[in-house]
C-alpha positions, 0 to 999 in steps of 0.5 A, spaced: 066 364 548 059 364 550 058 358 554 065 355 556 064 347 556 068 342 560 068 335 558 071 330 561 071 322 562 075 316 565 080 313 562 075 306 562 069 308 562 065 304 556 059 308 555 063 314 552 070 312 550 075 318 552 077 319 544 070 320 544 071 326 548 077 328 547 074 328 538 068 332 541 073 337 545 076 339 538 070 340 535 067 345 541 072 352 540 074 354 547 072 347 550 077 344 555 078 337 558 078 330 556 081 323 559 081 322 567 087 316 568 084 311 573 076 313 573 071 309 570 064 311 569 062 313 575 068 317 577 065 320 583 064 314 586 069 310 584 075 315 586 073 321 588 079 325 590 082 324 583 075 326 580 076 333 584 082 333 582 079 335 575 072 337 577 075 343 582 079 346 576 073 347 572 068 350 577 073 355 579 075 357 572 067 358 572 066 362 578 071 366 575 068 368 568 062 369 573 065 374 577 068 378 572 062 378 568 058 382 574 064 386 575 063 389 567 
């Protein structure tokens, strides 16, 4: 994986649909992500501790991968 990619969406957000998202995951190898139940468009406004609940996940994941690129 050159660039990991982290897609997410909520379930009701109008200006990208989750299926969107989740058809753009399947198309990117290695991607992850996809439907957040309960979030909208502006998930960190409208819900934020759900929105962390998918936000931190990602950005450890990429702090590792970082760390162990230095370490090579």
């Amino acid at each position: 994986m050159v660039c990991p990619v982290h897609l997410y969406t909520g379930e009701y957000d109008y200006a990208c649909s989750a299926e969107e998202t989740e058809e753009t995951i399947a198309r990117i190898p290695g991607a992850k992500g996809g439907r957040m139940p309960g979030i909208g468009h502006f998930p960190m406004a409208e819900n934020s501790p759900l929105c962390k609940e998918y936000l931190w996940p990602a950005l450890r994941e990429l702090q590792a991968l970082n760390e162990g690129a230095r370490a090579r």
